[in-house]
Structure formats: structure tokens, C-alpha cells
C-alpha positions in Angstrom: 5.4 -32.6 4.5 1.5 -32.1 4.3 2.0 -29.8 1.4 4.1 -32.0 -0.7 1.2 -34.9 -0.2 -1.1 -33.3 -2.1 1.3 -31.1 -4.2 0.1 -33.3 -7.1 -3.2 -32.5 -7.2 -2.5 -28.4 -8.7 -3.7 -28.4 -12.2 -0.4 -26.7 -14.1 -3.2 -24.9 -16.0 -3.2 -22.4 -13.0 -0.1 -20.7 -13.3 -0.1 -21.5 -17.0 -3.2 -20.0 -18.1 -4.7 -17.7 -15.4 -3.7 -14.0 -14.6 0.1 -13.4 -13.9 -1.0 -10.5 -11.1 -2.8 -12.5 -8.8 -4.6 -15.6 -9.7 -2.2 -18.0 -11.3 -1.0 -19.1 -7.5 -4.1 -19.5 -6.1 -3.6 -23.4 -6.9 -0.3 -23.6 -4.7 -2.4 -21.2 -2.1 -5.2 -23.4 -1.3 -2.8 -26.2 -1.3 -0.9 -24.9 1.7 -4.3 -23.6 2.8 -5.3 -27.5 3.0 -2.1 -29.0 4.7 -2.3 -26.0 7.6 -5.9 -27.0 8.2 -4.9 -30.7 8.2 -1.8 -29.8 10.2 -4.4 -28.4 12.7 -6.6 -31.4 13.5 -3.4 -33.9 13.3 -1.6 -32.3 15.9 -2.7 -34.1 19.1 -0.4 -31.8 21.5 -4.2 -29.5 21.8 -7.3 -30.3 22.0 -8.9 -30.0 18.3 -10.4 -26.5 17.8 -14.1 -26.0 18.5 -14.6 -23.7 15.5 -12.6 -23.3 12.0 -13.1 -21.2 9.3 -11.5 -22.0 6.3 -11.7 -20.5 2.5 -11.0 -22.3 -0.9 -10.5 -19.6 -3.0 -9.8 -21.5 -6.4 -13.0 -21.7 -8.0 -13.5 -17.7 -7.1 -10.3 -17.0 -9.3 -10.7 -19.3 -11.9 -14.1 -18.3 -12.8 -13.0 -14.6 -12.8 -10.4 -15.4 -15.5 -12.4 -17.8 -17.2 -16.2 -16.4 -17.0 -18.7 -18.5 -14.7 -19.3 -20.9 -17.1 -16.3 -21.9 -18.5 -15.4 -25.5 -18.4 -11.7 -24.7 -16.6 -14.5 -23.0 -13.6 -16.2 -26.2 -13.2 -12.7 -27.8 -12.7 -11.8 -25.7 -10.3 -14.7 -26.6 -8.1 -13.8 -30.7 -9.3 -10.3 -29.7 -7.9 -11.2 -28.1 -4.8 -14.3 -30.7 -3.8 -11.1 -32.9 -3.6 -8.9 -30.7 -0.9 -12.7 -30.7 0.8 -12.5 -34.7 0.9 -8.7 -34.6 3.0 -10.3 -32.4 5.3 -13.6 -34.7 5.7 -11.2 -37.9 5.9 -8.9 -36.3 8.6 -12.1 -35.4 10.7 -12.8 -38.9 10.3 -9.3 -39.9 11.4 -9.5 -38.2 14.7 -13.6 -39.1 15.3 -14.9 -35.8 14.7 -17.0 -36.4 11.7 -20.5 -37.5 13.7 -20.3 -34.4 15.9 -19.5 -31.6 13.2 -21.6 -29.5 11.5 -20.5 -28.4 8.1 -21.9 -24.9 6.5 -20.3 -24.6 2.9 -21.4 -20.9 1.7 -20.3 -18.4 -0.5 -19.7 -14.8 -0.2 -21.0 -13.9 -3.6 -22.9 -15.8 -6.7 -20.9 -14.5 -10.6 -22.6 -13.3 -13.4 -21.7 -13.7 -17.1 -18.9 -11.2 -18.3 -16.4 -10.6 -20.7 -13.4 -12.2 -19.7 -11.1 -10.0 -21.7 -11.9 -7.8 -20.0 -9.4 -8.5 -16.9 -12.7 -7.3 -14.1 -10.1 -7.4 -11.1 -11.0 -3.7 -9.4 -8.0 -4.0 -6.9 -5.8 -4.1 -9.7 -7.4 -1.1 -11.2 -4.9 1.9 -9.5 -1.6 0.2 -10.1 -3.0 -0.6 -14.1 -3.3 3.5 -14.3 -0.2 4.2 -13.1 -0.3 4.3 -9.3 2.0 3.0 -6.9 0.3 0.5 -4.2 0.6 -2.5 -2.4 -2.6 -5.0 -3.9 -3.4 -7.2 -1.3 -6.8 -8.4 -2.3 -9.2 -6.7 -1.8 -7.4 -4.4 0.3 -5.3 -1.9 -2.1 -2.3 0.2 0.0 -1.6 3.7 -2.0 2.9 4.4 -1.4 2.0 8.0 -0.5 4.4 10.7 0.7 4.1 13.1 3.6 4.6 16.6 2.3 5.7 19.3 4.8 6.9 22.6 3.9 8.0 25.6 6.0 8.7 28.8 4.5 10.8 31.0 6.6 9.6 34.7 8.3 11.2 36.4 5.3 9.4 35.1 2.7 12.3 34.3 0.4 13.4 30.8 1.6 11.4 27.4 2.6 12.9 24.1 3.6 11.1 20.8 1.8 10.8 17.7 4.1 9.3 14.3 2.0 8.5 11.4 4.2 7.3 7.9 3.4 3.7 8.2 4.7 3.8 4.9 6.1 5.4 4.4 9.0 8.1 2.0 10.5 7.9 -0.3 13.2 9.7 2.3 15.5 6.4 4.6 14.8 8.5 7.1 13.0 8.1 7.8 9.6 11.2 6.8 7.3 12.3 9.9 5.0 12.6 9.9 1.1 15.8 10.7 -0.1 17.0 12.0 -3.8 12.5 12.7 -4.0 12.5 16.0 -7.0 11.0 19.1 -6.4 9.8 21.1 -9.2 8.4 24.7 -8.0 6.5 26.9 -10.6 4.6 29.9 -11.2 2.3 31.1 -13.4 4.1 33.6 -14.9 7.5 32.1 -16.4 6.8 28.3 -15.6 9.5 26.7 -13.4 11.6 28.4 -11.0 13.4 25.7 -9.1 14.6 22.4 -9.2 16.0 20.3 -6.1 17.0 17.0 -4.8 16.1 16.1 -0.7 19.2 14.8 0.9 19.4 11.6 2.9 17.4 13.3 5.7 14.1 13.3 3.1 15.3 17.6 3.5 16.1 20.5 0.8 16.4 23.9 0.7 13.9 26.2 -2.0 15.3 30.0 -2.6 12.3 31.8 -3.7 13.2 34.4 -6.3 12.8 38.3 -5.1 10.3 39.0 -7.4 7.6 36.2 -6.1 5.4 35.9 -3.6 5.0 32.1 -1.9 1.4 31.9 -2.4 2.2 32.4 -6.3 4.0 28.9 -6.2 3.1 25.3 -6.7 5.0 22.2 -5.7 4.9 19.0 -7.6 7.3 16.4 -5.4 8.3 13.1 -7.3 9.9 10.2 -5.9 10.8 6.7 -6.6 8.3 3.9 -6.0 5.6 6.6 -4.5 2.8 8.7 -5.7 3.7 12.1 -6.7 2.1 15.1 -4.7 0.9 18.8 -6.2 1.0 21.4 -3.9 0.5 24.9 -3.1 3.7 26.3 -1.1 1.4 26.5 2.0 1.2 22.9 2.3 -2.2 22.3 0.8 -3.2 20.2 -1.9 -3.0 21.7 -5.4 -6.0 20.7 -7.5 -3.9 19.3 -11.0 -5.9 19.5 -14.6 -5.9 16.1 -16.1 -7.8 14.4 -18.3 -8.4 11.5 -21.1 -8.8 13.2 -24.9 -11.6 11.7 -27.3 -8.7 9.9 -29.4 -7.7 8.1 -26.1 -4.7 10.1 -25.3 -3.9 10.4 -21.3 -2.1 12.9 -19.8 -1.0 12.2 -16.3 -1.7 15.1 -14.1 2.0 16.3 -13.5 2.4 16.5 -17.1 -1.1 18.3 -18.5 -1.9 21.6 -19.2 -5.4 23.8 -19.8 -5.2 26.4 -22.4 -7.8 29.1 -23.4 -7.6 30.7 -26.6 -8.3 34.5 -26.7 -12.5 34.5 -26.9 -12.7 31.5 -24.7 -13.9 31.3 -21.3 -13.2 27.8 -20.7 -11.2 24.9 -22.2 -14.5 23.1 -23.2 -14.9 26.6 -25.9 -11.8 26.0 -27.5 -11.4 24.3 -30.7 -10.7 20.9 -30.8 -7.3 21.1 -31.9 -6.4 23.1 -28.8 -8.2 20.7 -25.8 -6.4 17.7 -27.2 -3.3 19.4 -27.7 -2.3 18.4 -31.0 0.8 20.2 -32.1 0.7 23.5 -32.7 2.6 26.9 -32.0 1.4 26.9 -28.5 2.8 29.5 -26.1 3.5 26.4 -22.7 5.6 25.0 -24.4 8.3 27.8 -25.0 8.4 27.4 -21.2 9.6 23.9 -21.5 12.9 25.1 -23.2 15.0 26.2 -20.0 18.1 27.8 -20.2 21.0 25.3 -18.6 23.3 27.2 -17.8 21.2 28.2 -15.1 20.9 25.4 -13.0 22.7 25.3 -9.8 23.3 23.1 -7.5 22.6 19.6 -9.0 23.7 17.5 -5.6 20.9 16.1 -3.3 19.9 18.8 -1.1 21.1 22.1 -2.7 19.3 25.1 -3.7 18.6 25.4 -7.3 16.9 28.1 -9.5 15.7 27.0 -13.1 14.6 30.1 -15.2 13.3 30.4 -19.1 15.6 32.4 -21.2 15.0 36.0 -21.6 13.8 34.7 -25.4 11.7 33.0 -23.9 10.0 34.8 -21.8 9.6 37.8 -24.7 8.1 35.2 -26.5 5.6 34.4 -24.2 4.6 37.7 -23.5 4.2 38.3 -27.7 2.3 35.2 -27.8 -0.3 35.5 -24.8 -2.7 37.9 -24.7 -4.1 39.2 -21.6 -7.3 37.2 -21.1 -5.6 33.8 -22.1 -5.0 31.2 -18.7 -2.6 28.7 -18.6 -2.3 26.4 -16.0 0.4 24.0 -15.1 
């Protein structure tokens, strides 16, 4: 009932003009703001409380969409020195206005800026691609928990993907249908697998590979992807941002020194942007199909290049060139 009263009183220009992600409701917020504060002092079944803090957050918003000095900022204060005058009349109402002291403050003064700019930090991960939760100013990362176990033989591990937050039951809920990709850096990928309802699959590590030669790189729906090393710890991914403005996200980039070069930052332009040309990584993104097993959630599967492939590479890579994946 309170919040319908003074309903009226939004602007529209909030939700019709201010940021979609996080500003254009902060009219119907400090409306509902107001009628629980009101709701507070009218309700004579408790004494009224001896201290209340309370935050308009309006004029905050508005002048970060607009710039500080924009005439839809100075209607935001107009607007809120109005939800300020219920809250002075319902003191008044219950006899409270001689004996209170009111502080208005601010946490912060604004400088001039370029509005176009969109300045909201906590919005900053999700804009670049990373799964969170934005509650300003808090932001929550959707991580996984990553736990693998490779057995005493060396040629098998078992994969266990967990949401890294946990439930109200303390227990952390598992990821189901997350991907595994496992590669070397020799022949690129070697397996390929689904975890089952339990957040659980099953790697078969090829005879002819050690586990600390392996990475990990698990994907999954609505989280952050993780890049590991088969013992569990973090693998440190190349990524980067080209001159042009090109992006690469880390599970997709590659470093690649040309014979002569020491380091990626030596080889020719062409190369550290990777602008198309015969380039030897990406033979090793032409797998043969026919060898993937085991497609269902939870099986083992093995993904190898083609024996062309793999010649190919060998003709095309000499012995002091790196590539990384």
C-alpha cells in the first residue's frame, strides 16, 4: 500500500533512458526503500527505532549515466529531496521531528567523465566474458572445483567438476554434461569427455604419455572455464589482445615462435597476431572422427590427429619452434 502512494512520483525517464544492467530500477528501488522506512515509523506495535540508516541511491546512478552535471542528475536529487520530505512528515506524524538529529552525507563526491563510456567497474568481468553474479559493488565469479585423481598405474584418472559454491546443505552441488578437453604438446588433443550426473568421468591416458605431459581445460555451462595441469594445479593459459583489437580468449590462443625466435615478441607481426597463414597448430585442429569414442556423459574418449597430420607437423616444425596450447 505505501509503495503504491508514492508510485507516481518515478520519473519513466529511469527505466527509459538509464543503463539496462543495473540503474534503470533504481527509481522503483528507492521507492520501496521509502515505503519500508515509512512502514517502520507507522507501525505502532514497537517502539520507533532509536537509530536508522537509510540510503537514496538515485542521484548516485543517475549522475553515473548522465555525468555530474547533467540536468537529468539534478532531477534525481529534485526527485529524491521529495521521498526525503515523506520521511520528514511521518516523523512529524508520530512527534519525532524535535528530538531527531538528521546527518545527510555522502560516501563519495563525482567528477566529470565521459558518459559513453559506461564507468560501472562491477560490470567490468561479465562485459569480458566472465560468468558472475553483479551485486553492486560486490561481484560473485560461477567458479568450478576441479579435482583430479590419476590412478597408481599412470594410465587412467577420474575427473570430478563441482560448482564451487556451495548449497545450503554445505555440500557442493556437481556439474553435469561440464567438457574435458586433455592435450599435449606433442599431437594437440588426446581426449574428449562429458562428466555424468555425478559431476564424474573417466580419462584413459594413452600408453605412450606421461600425466605430467597433459593439460586440462574443463568447460561448463553458466561457469568459468578452468586450465589445468593433470596434477591438479593451475595451468598458466597464453592470452592476449592484438594491436588491431582482436581478443583471443585464453582457451582458444596460441603462442608460436618462428625458427630464429626466442620469444613471440621476436616474431614478425604477421605471426603474433595470427593472421592467416600456413601455420603448423592448426593442422592439429583437423581431428580424425572416426576416432572418437564414447560420446555419452561419462565415457572415456580418445581424440587423436590423423597420421597426415601428424607427418605434417613433424615436416612443418623444426626443432627449436614452441607451440603452446
Amino acid at each position: 500500500m505505501l509503495t503504491k502512494e508514492t508510485e507516481h512520483e518515478i520519473s519513466p525517464r529511469w527505466f527509459n533512458e538509464l543503463e539496462e544492467q543495473g540503474h534503470r530500477l533504481q527509481g522503483q528501488i528507492d521507492n520501496r526503500a521509502l515505503a519500508q522506512a515509512r512502514q517502520l515509523l507507522l507501525d505502532r506495535s514497537h517502539p520507533a527505532p532509536i537509530f536508522t540508516y537509510h540510503e537514496f541511491a538515485q542521484p548516485d546512478s543517475s549522475a553515473h549515466d548522465y555525468g555530474p552535471h547533467h540536468e537529468g542528475a539534478r532531477a534525481a536529487l529534485d526527485e529524491t529531496d521529495v521521498r526525503i520530505g515523506h520521511l520528514l512528515r511521518t516523523l512529524e506524524g508520530r512527534g519525532l521531528f524535535e528530538s531527531t538529529l538528521f546527518v545527510i552525507t555522502t560516501d563519495h563526491g563525482m567528477a566529470q567523465q565521459d558518459v559513453s563510456l559506461k564507468a560501472n567497474p562491477a560490470r567490468i568481468p561479465q562485459r569480458d566474458g566472465m560468468e558472475a553474479v553483479t551485486t553492486e559493488p560486490l561481484v560473485y565469479l560461477r567458479d568450478i572445483e576441479v579435482a583430479i585423481v590419476v590412478q597408481a598405474d599412470g594410465r587412467t584418472a577420474q575427473v570430478t567438476v563441482l560448482d564451487n559454491d556451495a548449497a545450503p546443505s554445505g555440500e557442493k552441488p556437481p556439474v553435469s554434461a561440464a567438457e574435458i578437453l586433455v592435450s599435449d604438446h606433442r599431437d594437440g588433443k588426446v581426449a574428449r569427455v562429458l562428466t555424468d550426473s555425478s559431476g564424474v568421468a573417466g580419462i584413459s591416458i594413452p600408453a605412450d604419455l606421461e600425466p605430467a605431459d597433459l593439460r586440462i581445460r574443463v568447460h561448463a555451462q553458466g561457469f568459468n572455464s578452468r586450465h589445468m595441469l593433470m596434477d591438479s594445479t593451475n595451468s598458466r593459459s597464453t592470452s592476449g589482445r592484438c594491436s588491431t583489437g582482436c581478443s583471443e580468449r585464453a582457451s582458444r590462443s596460441f603462442s608460436y615462435n618462428p625458427p630464429g625466435c626466442s620469444s613471440a615478441s621476436e616474431a614478425p607481426a604477421e605471426a603474433r597476431h595470427g593472421r592467416r597463414q600456413s601455420h603448423p597448430l592448426r593442422d592439429l585442429q583437423r581431428w580424425d572422427a572416426h576416432r572418437l569414442e564414447g560420446e555419452r556423459p561419462g565415457a572415456v574418449a580418445h581424440l587423436r590427429p590423423t597420421m597426415a597430420n601428424y607427418a605434417g607437423m613433424a615436416r612443418s616444425v623444426a626443432n627449436d619452434d614452441r607451440i603452446t596450447l
